[in-house]
Wavefront OBJ file of the C-alpha trace (Angstrom):
o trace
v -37.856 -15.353 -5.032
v -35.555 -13.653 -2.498
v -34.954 -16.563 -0.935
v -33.463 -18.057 -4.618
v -31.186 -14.699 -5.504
v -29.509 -15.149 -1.504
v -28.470 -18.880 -2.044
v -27.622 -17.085 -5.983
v -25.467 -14.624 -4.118
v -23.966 -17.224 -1.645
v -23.013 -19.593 -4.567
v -21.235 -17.090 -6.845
v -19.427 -15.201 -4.005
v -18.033 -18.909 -2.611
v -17.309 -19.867 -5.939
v -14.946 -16.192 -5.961
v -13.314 -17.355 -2.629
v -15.372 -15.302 -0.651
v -17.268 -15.399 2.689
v -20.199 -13.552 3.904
v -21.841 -12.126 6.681
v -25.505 -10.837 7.141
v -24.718 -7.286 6.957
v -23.020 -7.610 3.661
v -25.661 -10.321 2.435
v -28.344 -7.713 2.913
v -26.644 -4.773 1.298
v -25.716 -7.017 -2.087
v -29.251 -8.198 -2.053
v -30.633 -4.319 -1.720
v -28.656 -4.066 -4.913
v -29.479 -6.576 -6.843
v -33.473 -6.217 -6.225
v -32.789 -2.947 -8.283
v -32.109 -4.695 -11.597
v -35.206 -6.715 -12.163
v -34.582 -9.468 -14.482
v -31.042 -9.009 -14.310
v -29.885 -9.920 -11.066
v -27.396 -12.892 -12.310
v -25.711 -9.761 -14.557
v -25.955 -7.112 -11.637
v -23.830 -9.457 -9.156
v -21.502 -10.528 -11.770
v -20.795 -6.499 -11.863
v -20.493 -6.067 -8.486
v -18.363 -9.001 -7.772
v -15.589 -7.896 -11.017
v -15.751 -4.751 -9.049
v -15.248 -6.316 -5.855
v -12.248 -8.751 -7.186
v -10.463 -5.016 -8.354
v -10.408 -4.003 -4.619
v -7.693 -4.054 -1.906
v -10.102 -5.903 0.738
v -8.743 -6.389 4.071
v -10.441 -9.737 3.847
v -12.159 -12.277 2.499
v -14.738 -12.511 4.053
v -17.319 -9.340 2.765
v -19.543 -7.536 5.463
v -21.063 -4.191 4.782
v -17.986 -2.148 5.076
v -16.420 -3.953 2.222
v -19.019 -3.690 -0.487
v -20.771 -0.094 0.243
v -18.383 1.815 -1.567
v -18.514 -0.743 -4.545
v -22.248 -0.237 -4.662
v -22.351 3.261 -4.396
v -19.714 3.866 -7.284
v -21.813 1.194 -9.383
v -25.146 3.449 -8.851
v -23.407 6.728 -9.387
v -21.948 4.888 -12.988
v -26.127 4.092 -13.158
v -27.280 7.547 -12.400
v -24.276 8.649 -14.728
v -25.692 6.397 -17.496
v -29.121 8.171 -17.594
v -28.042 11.618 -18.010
v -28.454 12.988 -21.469
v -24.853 12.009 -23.419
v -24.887 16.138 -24.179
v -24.384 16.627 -20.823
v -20.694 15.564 -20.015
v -20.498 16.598 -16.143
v -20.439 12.478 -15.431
v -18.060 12.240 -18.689
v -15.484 14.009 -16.990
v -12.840 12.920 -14.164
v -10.207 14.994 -12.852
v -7.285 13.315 -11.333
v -4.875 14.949 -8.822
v -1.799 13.758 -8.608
v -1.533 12.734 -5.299
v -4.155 10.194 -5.711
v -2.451 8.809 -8.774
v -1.653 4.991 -7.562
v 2.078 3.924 -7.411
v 2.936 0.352 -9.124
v 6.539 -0.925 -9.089
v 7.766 -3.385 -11.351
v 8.966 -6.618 -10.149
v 12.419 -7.538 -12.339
v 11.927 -10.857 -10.908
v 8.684 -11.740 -10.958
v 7.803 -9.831 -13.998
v 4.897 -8.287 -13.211
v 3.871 -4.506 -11.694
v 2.207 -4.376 -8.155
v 0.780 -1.623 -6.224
v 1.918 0.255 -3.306
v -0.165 -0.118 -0.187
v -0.111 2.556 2.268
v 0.182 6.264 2.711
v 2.793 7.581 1.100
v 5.074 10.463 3.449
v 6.420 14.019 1.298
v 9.533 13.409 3.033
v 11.167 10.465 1.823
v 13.761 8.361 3.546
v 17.271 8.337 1.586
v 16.522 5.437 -0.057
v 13.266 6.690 -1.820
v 16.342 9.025 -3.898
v 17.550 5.774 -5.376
v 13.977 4.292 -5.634
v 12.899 6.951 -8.287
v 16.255 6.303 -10.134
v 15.380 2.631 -10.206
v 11.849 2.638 -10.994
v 12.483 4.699 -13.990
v 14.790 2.592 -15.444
v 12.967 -0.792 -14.778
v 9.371 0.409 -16.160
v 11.293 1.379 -19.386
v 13.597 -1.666 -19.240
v 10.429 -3.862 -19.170
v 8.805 -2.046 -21.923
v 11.855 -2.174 -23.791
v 12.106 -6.314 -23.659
v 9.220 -6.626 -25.586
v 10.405 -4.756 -28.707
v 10.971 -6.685 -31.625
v 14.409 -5.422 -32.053
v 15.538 -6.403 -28.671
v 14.286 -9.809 -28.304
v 17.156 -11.556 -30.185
v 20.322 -11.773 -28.049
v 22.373 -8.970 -26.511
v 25.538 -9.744 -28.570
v 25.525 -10.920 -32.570
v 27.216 -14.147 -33.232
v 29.736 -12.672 -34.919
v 30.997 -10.100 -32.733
v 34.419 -11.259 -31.307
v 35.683 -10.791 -35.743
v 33.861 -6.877 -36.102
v 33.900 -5.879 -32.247
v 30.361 -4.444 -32.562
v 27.721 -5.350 -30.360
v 24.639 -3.839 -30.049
v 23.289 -3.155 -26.058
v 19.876 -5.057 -25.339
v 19.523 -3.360 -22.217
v 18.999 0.214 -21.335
v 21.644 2.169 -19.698
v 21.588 5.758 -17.975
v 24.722 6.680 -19.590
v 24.468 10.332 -19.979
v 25.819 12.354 -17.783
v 28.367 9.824 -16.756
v 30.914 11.189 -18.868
v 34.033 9.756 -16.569
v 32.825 5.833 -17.042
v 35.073 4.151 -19.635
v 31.975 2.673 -21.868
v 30.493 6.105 -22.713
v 33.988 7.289 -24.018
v 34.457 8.267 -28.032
v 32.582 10.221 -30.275
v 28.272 9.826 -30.784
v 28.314 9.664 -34.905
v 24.609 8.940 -35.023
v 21.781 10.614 -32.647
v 18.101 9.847 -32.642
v 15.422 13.009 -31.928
v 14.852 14.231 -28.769
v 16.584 16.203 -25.809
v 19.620 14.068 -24.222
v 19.709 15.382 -20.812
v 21.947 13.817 -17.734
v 19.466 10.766 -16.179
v 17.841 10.506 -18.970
v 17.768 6.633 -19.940
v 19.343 5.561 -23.235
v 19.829 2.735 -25.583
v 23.364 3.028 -27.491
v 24.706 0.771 -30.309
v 28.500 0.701 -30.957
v 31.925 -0.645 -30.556
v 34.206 -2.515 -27.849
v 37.310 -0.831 -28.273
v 40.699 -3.280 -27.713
v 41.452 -0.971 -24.983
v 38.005 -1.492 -23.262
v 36.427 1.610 -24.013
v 32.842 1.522 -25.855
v 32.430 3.427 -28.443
v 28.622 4.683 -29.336
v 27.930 4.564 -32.777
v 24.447 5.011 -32.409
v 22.497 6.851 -29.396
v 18.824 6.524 -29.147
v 15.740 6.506 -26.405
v 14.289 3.481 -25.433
v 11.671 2.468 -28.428
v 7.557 3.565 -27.399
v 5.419 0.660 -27.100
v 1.667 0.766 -28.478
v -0.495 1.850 -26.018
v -2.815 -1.108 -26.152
v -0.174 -3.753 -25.878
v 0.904 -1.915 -22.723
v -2.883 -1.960 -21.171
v -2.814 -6.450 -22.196
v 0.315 -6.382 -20.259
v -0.582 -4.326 -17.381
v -3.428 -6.917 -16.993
v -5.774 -4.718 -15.397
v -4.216 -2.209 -13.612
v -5.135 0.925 -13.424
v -2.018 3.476 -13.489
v -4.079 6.173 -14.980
v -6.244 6.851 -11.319
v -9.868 6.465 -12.607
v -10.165 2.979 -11.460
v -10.695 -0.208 -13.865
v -13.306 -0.693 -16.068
v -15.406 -3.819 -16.856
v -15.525 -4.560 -20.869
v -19.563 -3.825 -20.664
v -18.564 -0.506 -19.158
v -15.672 0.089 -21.717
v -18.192 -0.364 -24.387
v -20.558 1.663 -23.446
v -18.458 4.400 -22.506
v -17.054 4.610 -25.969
v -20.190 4.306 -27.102
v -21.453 7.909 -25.416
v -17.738 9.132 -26.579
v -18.715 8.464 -30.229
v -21.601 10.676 -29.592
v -19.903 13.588 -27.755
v -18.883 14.820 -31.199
v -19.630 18.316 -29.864
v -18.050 18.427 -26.388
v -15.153 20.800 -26.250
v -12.580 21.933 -23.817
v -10.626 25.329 -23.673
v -7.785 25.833 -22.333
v -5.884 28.838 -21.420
v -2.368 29.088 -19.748
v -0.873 32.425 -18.064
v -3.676 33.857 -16.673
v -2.509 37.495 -14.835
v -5.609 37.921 -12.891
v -3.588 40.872 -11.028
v -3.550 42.281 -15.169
v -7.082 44.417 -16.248
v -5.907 44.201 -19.830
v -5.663 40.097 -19.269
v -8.968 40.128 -17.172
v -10.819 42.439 -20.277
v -9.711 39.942 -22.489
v -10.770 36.926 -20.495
v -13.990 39.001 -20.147
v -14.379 38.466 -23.985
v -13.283 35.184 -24.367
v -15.868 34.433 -21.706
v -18.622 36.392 -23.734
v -17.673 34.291 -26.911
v -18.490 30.653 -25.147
v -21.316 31.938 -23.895
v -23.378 32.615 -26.636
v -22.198 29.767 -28.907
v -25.359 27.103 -29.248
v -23.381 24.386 -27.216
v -21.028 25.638 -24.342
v -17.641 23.802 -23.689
v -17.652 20.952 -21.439
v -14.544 22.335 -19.461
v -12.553 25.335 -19.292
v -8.545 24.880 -18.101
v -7.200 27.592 -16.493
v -3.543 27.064 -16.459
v -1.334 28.758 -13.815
v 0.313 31.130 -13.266
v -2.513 33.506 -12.165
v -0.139 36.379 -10.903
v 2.029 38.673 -12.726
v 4.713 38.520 -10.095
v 6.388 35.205 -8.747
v 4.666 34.286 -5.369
v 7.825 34.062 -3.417
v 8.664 34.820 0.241
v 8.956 38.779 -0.791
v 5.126 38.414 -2.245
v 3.180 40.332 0.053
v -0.266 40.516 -1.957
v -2.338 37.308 -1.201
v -4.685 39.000 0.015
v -5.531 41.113 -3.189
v -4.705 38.169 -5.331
v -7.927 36.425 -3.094
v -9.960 39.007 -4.522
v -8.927 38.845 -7.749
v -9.851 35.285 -7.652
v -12.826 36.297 -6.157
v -13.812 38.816 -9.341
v -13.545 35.612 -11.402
v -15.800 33.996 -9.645
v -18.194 36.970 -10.270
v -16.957 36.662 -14.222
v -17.682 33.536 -14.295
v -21.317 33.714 -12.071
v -22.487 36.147 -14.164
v -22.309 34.013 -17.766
v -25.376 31.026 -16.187
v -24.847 28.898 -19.196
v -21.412 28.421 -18.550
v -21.832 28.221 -14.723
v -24.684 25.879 -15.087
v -23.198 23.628 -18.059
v -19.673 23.701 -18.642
v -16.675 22.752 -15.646
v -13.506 24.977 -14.324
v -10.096 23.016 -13.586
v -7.894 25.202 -12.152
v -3.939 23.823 -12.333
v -1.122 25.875 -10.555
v 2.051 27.386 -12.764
v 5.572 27.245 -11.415
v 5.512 30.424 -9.738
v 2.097 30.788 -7.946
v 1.824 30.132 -4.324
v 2.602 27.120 -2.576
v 4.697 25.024 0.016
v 7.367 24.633 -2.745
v 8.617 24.568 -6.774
v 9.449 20.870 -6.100
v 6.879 18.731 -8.324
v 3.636 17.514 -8.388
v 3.147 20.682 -6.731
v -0.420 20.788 -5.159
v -3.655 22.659 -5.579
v -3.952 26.332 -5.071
v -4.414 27.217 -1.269
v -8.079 27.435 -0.151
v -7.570 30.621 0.807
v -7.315 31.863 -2.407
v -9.717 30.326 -3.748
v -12.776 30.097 -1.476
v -14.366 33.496 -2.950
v -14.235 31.834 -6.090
v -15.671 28.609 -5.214
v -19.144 30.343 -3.512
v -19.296 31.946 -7.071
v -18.800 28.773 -9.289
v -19.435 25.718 -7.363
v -18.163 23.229 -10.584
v -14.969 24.800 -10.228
v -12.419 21.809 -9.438
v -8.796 22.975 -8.162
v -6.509 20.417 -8.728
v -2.757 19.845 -8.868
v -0.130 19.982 -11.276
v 0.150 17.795 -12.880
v -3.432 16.787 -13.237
v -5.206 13.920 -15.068
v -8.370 14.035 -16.482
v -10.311 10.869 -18.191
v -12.891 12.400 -21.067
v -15.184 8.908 -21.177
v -12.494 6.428 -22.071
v -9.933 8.950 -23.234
v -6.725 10.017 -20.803
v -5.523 13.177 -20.753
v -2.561 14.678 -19.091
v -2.142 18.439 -18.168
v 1.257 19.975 -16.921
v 1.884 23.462 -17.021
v 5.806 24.243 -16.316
v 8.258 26.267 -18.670
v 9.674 22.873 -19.916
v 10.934 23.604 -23.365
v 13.645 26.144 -21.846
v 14.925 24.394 -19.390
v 15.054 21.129 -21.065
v 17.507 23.391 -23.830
v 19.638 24.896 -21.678
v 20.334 21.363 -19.686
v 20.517 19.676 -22.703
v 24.466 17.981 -23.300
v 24.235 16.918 -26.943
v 22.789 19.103 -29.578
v 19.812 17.612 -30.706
v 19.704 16.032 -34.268
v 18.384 18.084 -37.015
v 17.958 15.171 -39.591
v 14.171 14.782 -38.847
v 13.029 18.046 -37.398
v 14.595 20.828 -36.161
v 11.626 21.984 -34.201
v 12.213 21.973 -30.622
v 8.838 21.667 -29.023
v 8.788 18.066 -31.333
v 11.820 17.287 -29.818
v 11.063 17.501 -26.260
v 7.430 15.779 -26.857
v 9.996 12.774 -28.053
v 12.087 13.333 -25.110
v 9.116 12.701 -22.600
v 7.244 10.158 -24.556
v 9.660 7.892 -24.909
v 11.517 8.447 -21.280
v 7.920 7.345 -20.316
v 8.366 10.815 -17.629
v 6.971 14.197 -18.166
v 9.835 16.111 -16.618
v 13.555 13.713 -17.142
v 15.684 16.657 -16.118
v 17.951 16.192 -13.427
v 17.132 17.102 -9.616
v 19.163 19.643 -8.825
v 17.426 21.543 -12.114
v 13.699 20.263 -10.886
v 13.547 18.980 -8.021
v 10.607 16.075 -7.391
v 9.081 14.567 -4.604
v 11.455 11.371 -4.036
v 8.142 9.360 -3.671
v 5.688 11.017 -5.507
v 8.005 10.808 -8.590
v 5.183 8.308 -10.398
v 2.843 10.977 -11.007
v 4.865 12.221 -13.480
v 4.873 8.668 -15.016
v 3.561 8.489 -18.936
v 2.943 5.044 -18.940
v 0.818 3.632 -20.398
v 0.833 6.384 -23.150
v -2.270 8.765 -22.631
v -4.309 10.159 -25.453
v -3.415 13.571 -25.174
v -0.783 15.567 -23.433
v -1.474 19.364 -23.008
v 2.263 21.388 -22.223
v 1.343 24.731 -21.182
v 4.499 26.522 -21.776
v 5.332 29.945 -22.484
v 6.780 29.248 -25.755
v 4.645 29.764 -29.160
v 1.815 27.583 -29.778
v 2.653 24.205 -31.043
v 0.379 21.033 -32.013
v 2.236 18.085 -32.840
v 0.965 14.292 -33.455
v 3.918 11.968 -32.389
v 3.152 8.071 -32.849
v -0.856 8.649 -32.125
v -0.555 10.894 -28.916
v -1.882 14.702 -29.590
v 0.724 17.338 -27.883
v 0.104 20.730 -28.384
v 0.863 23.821 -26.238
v -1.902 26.523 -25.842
v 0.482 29.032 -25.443
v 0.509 32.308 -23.367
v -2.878 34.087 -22.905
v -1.178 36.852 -20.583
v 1.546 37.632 -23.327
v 0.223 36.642 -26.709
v -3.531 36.266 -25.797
v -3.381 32.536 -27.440
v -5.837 29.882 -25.716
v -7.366 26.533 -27.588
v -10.300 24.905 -28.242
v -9.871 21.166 -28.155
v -12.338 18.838 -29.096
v -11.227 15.193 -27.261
v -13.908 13.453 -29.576
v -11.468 14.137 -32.918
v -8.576 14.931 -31.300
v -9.036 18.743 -33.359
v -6.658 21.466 -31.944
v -7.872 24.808 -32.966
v -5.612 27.666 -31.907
v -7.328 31.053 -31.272
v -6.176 34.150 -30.526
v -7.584 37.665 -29.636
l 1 2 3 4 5 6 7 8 9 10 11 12 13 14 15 16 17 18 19 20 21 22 23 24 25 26 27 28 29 30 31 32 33 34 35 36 37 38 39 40 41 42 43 44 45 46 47 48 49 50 51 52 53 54 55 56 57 58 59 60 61 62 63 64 65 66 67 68 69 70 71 72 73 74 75 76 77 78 79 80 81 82 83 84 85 86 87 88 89 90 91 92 93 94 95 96 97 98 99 100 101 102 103 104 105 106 107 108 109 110 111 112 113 114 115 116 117 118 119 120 121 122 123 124 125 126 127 128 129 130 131 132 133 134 135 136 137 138 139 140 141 142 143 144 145 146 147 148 149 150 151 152 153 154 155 156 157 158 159 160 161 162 163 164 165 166 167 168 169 170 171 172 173 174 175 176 177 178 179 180 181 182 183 184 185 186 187 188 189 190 191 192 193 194 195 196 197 198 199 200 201 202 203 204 205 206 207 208 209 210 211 212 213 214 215 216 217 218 219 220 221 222 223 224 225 226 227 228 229 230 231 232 233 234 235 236 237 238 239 240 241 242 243 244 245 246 247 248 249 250 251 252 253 254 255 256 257 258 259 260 261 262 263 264 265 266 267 268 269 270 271 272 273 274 275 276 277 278 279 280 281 282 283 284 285 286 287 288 289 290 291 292 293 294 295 296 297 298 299 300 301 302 303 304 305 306 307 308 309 310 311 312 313 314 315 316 317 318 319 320 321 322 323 324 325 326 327 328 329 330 331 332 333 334 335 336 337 338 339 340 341 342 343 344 345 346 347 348 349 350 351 352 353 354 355 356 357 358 359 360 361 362 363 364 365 366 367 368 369 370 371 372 373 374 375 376 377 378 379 380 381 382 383 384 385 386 387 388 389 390 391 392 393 394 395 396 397 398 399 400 401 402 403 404 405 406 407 408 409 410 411 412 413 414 415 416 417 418 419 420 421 422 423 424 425 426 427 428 429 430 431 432 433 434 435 436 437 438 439 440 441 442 443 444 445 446 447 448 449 450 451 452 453 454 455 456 457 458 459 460 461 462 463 464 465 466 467 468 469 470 471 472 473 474 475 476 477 478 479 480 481 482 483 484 485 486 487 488 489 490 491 492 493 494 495 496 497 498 499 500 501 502
């Protein structure tokens, strides 16, 4: 019989492309003997696994196809855990292991970086960001109904109209001739300088173009991005098989009670904050099933930790007290996960973005306390079964005002917070404001990529508390905890936003 599954093994791996040595022959055959009467399935798994790596070679030997079959058993072990338990459910993300795909104009296809990435770019990373931004929109954009007939109507040398097929970063540019006359027509959203734009208007006699209509580039449906995308995974999770799909969304359809709660502006340095953390705390703990994760949304200090901040070390124990909360509630220490994402003022190399975890030091105290806690960066991902979610915690809504350059249009809302969730959706970018306002790691600018659209997008801001459904994607702000003692319970099952407040 063994004999059988090697030449089995042998067959389907040459008929893949693939060589093999003994080493690697004897760990694919350890796995397989797991699965009795399901070997043919159990290396057809292994091998759509193996076809999704970045091998060095084609030829497989041990090193190649251990971490495959480790990640495949975990996914097994994963698989037999009760569906109420959701520690296997639930993948955090940090940004700097999000993978970086570039789109290939030419070609017309993404690929993936290969390679480390340095924080330091070379000058020409700058105009990298600039041009990545515009090309992922500009492909997304080509694929819209309204832009697939031809740049110019047939007509247009009689009514000098034309309508631009292609997107152009026009704001901002103020002194080029084509972005000249007066804007009679805006669409929603925030229209920033390098923020990408489609306009419609006029070709002046004198050569100046004259927008009639200003607009960001048109969202695509999430799943016709993923057909396109042809199974990459921007996201950071790592692909999925359809059998694995299925029966993830399967155990997602009975999650129904698996909740997350998220809090942003947490003063630990505060006792009034920390009393009333103490009770929200008290609240989850005796409810009959616990959350499956708690956020805890920066910043965790009353004062900005900048060079003149001379308290880490009591801002260590504070973390540390936490810990003790925390440790001292065993259903929620035992049963539910603590993310911990950084605000723009907590301590750090820099304010430039993704900014990166909190420093061990401060949180080591915490972590012998509550070993589930998971400190991650900001922005963070998290997958919830087959559901993407996308936490960012930065005072965006004010700054994105105050650098805006045309008033935003009031004929469809007047609400700002739905405004800026238009803004980032469809600029495909969770923070489009210029550089010198936010300034982003030149290659490390991806993270920050929205594409394809995720299921959820949490803004932890310290403006009111917002929820807001735009095109299928559930934004919502859980507001301050610190100032107006707001948090949320989310349930990813439904999609439900409940706001709560002390």
């Amino acid at each position: 019989m063994s004999g059988q599954i090697r030449k089995k093994i042998e067959r389907k791996l040459k008929i893949r492309g693939y060589g093999l040595k003994m080493d690697g022959l004897e760990e694919i055959l350890s796995f397989v003997n797991r699965f009795q009467d399901a070997e043919d399935e159990a290396m057809d798994l292994l091998l759509d696994h193996l076809d999704h790596q970045s091998l060095k070679s084609s030829i497989i030997d041990k090193e190649a196809v251990h971490p495959v079959i480790s990640l495949l058993l975990e996914a097994e072990a994963a698989e037999e855990e009760s569906p109420s338990s959701s520690h296997s459910s639930i993948r955090v993300v940090d940004a700097f292991l999000v993978p970086k795909f570039r789109y290939d104009p030419i070609k017309k296809h993404f690929f993936q970086h290969t390679g480390s990435l340095p924080i330091h770019g070379e000058a020409s990373a700058k105009a990298a960001l600039y041009r990545d931004r515009f090309l992922l929109l500009s492909q997304r954009v080509s694929r819209d109904h309204h832009f697939i007939k031809p740049a110019f109507d047939t007509d247009a040398e009689n009514s000098q109209s034309c309508q631009l097929s292609t997107i152009q970063s026009l704001v901002g540019q103020r002194g080029k001739r084509w972005v000249m006359g007066v804007i009679s027509q805006l669409e929603d959203g925030f229209f920033t300088e390098n923020t990408i734009i489609v306009a419609e208007g006029e070709m002046l006699s004198e050569g100046i173009f004259q927008v009639i209509t200003c607009g960001f580039p048109p969202l695509e449906n999430r799943d016709k991005s993923l057909k396109v995308l042809a199974g990459h995974d921007f996201f950071g999770c790592g692909t999925l098989t359809k059998e694995e799909t299925l029966r993830l969304a399967d155990l997602e359809k009975r999650a129904v009670n698996d909740m997350f709660v998220i809090l942003s502006d947490i003063y630990l340095d505060n006792e009034q904050v920390m009393e009333k953390l103490e009770i929200v705390l008290d609240g989850f703990e005796n409810v009959e099933i616990v959350p499956s994760l708690f956020v805890f949304m920066g910043d965790f200090c009353s004062h900005p930790c900048n060079l003149s901040f001379h308290s880490f070390s009591s801002l260590r124990l504070q973390f540390g007290k936490l810990g003790q909360m925390i440790a001292a509630r065993p259903r929620l220490k035992e049963q539910s996960k603590f993310l911990f994402v950084p605000g723009p003022n907590d301590p750090g190399p820099s304010t430039v973005l993704p900014r990166c975890a909190l420093p061990k030091y401060l949180t080591e105290e915490l972590q012998k306390h509550v070993p589930n806690a998971i400190f991650s960066s900001n922005p963070c991902r998290v997958k919830f079964y087959t559901q993407e979610i996308v936490f960012f915690r930065q005072d965006l809504l004010y700054r994105m005002r105050r650098s805006c350059l045309i008033p935003p249009s009031t004929e469809e809302t007047d609400d700002p917070f739905e405004h800026l969730v238009a803004t980032i959706t469809h600029q495909s970018h969770l923070c489009p404001l210029p550089l010198f306002v936010q300034p982003i790691i030149w290659n490390y600018d991806h993270c920050l990529h929205l594409y394809p659209t995720p299921h959820t997008i949490v803004l932890g801001d310290k403006s009111e508390q917002k929820a807001f459904k735009y095109t299928g994607i559930t934004c919502f702000n859980p507001g301050s905890f610190s100032d107006d003692s707001t948090f949320v319970a989310y349930r990813p099952c439904s999609q439900e936003v409940e706001f709560s407040a002390l």
